[in-house]
C-alpha positions as CSV (number, residue, x, y, z in Angstrom):
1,X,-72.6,49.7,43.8
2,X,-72.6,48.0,47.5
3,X,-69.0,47.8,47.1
4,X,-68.8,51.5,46.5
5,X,-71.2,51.9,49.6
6,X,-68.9,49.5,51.8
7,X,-65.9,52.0,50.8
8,X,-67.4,55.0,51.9
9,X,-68.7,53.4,54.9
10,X,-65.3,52.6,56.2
11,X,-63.8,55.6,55.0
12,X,-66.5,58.2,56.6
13,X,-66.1,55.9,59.9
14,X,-61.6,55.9,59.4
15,X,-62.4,59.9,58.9
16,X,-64.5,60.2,62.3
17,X,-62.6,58.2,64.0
18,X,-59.0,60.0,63.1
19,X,-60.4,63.2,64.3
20,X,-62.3,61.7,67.0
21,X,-58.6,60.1,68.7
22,X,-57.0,63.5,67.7
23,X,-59.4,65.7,69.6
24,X,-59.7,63.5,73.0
25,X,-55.3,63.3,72.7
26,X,-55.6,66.9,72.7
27,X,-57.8,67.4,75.3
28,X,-56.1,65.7,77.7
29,X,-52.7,67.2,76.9
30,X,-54.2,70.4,77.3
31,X,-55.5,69.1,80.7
32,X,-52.3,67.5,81.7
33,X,-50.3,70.8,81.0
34,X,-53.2,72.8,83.4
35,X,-53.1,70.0,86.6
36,X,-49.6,67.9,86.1
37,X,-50.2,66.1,89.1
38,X,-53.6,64.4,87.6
39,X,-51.4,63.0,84.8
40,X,-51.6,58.9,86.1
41,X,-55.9,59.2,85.8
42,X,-56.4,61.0,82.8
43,X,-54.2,58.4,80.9
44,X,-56.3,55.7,81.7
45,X,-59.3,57.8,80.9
46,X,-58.0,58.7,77.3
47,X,-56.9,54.9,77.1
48,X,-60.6,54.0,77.9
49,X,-61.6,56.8,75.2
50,X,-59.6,55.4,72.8
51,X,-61.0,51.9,73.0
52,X,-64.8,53.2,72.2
53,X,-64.0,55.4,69.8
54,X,-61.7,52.7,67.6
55,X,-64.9,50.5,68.5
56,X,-67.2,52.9,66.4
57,X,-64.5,52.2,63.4
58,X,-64.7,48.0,64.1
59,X,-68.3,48.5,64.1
60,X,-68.4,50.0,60.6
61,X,-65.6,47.5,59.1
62,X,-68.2,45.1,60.3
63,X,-71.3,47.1,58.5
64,X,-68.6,47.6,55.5
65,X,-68.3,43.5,55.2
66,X,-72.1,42.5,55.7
67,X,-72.5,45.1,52.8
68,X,-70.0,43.4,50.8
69,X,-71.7,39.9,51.5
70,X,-75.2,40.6,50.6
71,X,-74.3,41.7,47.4
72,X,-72.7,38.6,46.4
């Protein structure tokens, strides 16, 4: 059963994550195509997005393990 519970826990937090990346990369396409000339900041920003939001999905890889170790 935890081992079930470890699975979903990393898939929900894969699943977030996915659409998370996918709507901040569109986001700032859509505002790179409105102000071209802002291009150079809003890379690092989404680069700087990108790191938290793939932290969210090390964070439950880490929940998905401890779950895995206290059932054994």
């Amino acid at each position: 059963m935890e081992a079930l519970a470890a699975g979903m826990a990393i898939g929900l937090a894969a699943l977030g994550v996915s659409f998370s990346l996918a709507i901040v990369y569109f986001k700032t396409l859509d505002s790179i195509v409105r102000q071209p000339d802002l291009i150079a900041p809003l890379r690092v920003l989404m680069f700087i997005g990108f790191a938290f939001i793939e932290a969210i999905a090390l964070y439950a890889l880490v929940v998905s393990f401890s779950l895995i170790r206290a059932a054994s």
